[in-house]
N, C-alpha and C positions, 0 to 999 in steps of 0.2 A: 504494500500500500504506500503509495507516494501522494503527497500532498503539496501543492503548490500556491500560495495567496499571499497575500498582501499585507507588511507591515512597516512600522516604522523604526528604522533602524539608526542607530547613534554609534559613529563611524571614528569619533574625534572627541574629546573632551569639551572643543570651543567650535566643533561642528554645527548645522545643522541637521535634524533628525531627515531623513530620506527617505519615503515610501519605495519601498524596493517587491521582489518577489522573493518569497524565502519559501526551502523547502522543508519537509518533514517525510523523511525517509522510511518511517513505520509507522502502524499501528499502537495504539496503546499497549502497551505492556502491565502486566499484573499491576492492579492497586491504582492505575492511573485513568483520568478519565480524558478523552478531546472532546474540546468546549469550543463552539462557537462564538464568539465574543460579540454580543449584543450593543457595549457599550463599556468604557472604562475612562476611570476617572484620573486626573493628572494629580500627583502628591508632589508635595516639597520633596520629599527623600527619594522619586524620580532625578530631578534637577539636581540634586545634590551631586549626584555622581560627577557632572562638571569638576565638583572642586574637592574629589575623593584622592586626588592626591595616586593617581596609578591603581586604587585599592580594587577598583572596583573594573575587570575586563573590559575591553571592546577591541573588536566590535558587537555590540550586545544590541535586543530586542528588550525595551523596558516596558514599565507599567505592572502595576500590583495590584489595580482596583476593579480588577475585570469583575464581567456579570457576563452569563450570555445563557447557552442551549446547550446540552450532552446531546454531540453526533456517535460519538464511540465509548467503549467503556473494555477497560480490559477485564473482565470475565465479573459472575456475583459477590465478589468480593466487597467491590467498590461500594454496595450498597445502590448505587446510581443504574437508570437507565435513560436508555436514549430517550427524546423528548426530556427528560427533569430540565427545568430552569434552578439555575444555580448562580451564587455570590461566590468570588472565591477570593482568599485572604491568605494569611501568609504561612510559611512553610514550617513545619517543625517534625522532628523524626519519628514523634511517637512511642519512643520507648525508653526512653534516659529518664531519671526521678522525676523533675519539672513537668516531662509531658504526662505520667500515669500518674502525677499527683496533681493533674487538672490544670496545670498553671505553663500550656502551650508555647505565651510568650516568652518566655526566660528556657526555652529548650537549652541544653549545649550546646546545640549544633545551630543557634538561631544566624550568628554572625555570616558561619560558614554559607548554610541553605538561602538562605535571603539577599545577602550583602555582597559576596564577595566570590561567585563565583556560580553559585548554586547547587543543585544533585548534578554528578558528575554522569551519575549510572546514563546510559543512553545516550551522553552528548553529543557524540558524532555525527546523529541522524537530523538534526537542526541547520540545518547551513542556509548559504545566500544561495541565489540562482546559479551562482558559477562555481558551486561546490567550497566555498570558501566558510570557515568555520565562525560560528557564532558562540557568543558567551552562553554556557550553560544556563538554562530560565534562570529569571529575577523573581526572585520571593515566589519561586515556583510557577508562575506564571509568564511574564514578560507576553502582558497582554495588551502593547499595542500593536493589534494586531487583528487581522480578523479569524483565526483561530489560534486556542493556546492547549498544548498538553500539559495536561497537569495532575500533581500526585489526586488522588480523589480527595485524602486527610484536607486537603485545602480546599472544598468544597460544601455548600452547604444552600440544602433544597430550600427554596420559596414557592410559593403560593404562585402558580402561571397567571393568574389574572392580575398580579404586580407590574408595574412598569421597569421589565428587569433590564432595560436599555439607562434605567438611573440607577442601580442598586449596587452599583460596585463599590463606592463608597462606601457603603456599609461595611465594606472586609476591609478598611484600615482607617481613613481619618476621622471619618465618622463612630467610627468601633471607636476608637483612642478618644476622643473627647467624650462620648456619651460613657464607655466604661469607666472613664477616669472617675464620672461622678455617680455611676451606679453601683460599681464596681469595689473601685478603691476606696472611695470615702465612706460609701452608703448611705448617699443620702438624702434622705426622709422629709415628710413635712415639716415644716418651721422651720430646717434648716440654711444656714447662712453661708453662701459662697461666693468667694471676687473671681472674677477671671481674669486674666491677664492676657490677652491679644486676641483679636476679634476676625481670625481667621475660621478655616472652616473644622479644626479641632475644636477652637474656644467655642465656634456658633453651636458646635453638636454638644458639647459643656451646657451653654446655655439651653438649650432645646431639650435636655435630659433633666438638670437642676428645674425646669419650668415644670414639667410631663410629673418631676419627684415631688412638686408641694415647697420647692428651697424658697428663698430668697435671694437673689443673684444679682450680684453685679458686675457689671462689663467694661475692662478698661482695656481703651485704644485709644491712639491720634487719628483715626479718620476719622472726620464727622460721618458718613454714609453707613463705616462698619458700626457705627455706634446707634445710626438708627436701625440699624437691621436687627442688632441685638434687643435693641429697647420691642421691640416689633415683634420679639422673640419670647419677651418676657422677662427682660433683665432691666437693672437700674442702668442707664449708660454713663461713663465718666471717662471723663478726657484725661487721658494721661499727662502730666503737668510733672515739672523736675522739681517741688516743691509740696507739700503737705497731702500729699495722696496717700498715705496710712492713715494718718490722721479723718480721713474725709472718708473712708472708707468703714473706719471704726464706728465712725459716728452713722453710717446711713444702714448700718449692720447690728447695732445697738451692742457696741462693746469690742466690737472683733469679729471677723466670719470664722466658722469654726472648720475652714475646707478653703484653700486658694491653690490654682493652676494655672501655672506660665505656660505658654506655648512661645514665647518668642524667645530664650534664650538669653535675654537682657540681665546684667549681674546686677544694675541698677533694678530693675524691675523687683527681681526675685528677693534682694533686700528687701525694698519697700510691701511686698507679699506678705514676707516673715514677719514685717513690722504692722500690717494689716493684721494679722492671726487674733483670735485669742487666747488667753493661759490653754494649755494641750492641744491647739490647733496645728490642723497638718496643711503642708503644701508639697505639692506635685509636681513634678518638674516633666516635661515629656520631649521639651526640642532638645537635640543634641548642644551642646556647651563647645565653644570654639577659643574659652580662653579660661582664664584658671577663675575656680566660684571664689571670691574672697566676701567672704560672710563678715556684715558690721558690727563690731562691738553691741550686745544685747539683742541680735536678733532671733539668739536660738534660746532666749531667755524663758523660763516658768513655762516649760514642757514642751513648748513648739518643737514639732520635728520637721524632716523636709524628707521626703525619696522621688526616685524617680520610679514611672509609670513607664512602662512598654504595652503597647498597642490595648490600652485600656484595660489591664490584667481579665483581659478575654478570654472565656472559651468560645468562636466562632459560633459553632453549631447552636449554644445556649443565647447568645450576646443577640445574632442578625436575627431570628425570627421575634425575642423581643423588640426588638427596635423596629420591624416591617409593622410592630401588630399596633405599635404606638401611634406608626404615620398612617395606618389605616382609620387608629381611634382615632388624627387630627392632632396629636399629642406632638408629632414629632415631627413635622414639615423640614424635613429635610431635603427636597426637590425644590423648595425655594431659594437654597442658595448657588444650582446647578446652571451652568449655560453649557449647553450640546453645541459640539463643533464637529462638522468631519475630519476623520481618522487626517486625511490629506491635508489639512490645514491646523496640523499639530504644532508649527512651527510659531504662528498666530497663540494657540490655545498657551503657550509656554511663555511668549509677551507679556501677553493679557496676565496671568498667574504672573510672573515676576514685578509687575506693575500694580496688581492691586487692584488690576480691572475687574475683576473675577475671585469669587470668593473658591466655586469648584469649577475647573472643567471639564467635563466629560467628553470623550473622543468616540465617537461613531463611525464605525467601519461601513466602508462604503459598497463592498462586496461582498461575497458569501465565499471567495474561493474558486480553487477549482480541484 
């Protein structure tokens, strides 16, 4: 079985992406399924490869936030058959402590499988048109594209009368923001949380602390992200280089007992800490690009801080609650989506670096052949 279709392919670090033809030399092999790719969503940790410093191969097929249709399935194993519409999210091995004790994201193997290469098993059967070699999948998918093989464990069935051309988001940035506050914090009605950046981690923070009964507040410098958030269900507040703990204490009545950065900012994450109240936790979830220097009294009367990985998810438990919240109106997460075709990925990557765009999703324009 040879497969031939269209994706976009990142050839260069400071390239642009190339819709090319790429092949797939076999069928699914035990445990894995081929997915049609409906629709996939564009993530920061896409782009990042840019500035991974060599870490991270090419020439590679990117994209983590597929959604689409099971064409193939390597035997009953998989659980899957043809027709399942499926979300698929990110890779983990399934049998090291982390995965049998529920907690997928922190696999050992998460760096390896996702990041930096991916499952090696079968790579040769991936190539360009001219038989030239591709990076092993991305976070098991590398789904821009209009089909992706992928392990099945990275898959997870939806309801077919969903719009599962928007649902890939669901398997990570949407996972990671809504986890981080259902998940990690736990948190309940009456409770109090700040957010820290009014992307589309923080908007799914706030769309999950709204759906829990919190109290939420939302801090960024664009005036637009801050009215989407208010729009969301959050208090919105301007980030300011002056008394923004202070103002956040006050509109939280003491301190939020829960704060999550998503931007990375060491200023920020201070000011977070200093947001909290006595045993209040904060989240860290972007990757850190310079050393944390924590202010005198910020980890003061219990405050902790950790970091969150893709919203200490389990996939399979995490996406059908979150389908069933945007079905009850809870969870409007399609309002922060603009659809672009797959071939105008280079646009969809602007737009996301600029701020035009909270998600974009890339829509394949083909079926293949």
């Amino acid at each position: 079985m040879t497969t031939r279709f269209g994706a976009a392919v990142l050839r260069g670090y400071e390239s642009r992406f190339d819709l090319e033809e790429v092949v797939l030399t076999t069928g699914p092999a035990d445990g894995e399924i081929l997915v049609r790719i409906a629709g996939c969503g564009m993530c920061r940790t896409d782009l990042a490869v840019r500035r991974s410093a060599g870490r991270s191969p090419l020439p590679a097929v990117l994209g983590h936030e597929g959604a689409g249709v099971v064409v193939g399935t390597g035997g009953p194993a998989t659980g899957l058959s043809t027709g399942d519409h499926v979300v698929l999210s990110f890779d983990s091995c399934g049998h090291c402590r982390n995965c049998t004790g529920a907690a997928p994201a922190y696999c050992d193997s998460f760096a390896s499988l996702n990041l930096f290469g991916g499952r090696e098993e079968h790579a040769a059967r991936f190539t360009d048109a001219a038989g030239g070699a591709l990076a092993p999948r991305w976070f098991g998918q590398s789904s821009f594209a209009e089909y992706a093989m992928v392990p099945a464990r990275n898959a997870v069935r939806v309801d077919p009368s969903l719009p599962v051309e928007l649902l890939g988001p669901l398997g990570c940035g949407f996972l990671t923001g809504a986890g981080a506050v259902l998940n990690s914090f736990g948190t309940g009605p009456g409770d109090t949380l700040a957010v820290f950046g009014a992307g589309a981690v923080g908007l799914a923070a706030v769309m999950a602390a709204t759906a829990a009964g919190a109290v939420t507040v939302a801090v960024d410098r664009h005036p637009e992200r801050l009215a989407l958030a208010e729009r969301l269900g959050a208090i919105p507040l301007r980030a300011a280089p002056a008394g923004l703990p202070a103002r956040i204490r006050q509109l939280t009545d003491g301190g939020a007992q829960y704060a999550l950065d998503t931007t990375g900012s060491v200023q920020l994450i201070n000011d977070a800490l200093r947001a909290l109240r006595p045993t209040g936790h904060l989240g860290l979830v972007a990757r850190l690009h310079t050393a944390l220097a924590l202010e005198p009294g910020a980890l003061d009367r219990g405050r902790r801080i950790s970091h969150i990985c893709e919203g200490d998810a389990v996939p399979g438990l995490l996406i059908p609650r979150l389908t069933g919240l945007w079905q009850a109106g809870l969870f409007p997460f399609d309002q922060l989506i603009r659809t672009y075709p797959l071939a105008d990925i280079n646009e969809a990557e602007r737009d996301c670096e600029a701020g035009r765009v909270v998600k974009p999703v890339l829509i394949p324009e083909g079926r293949g052949r």
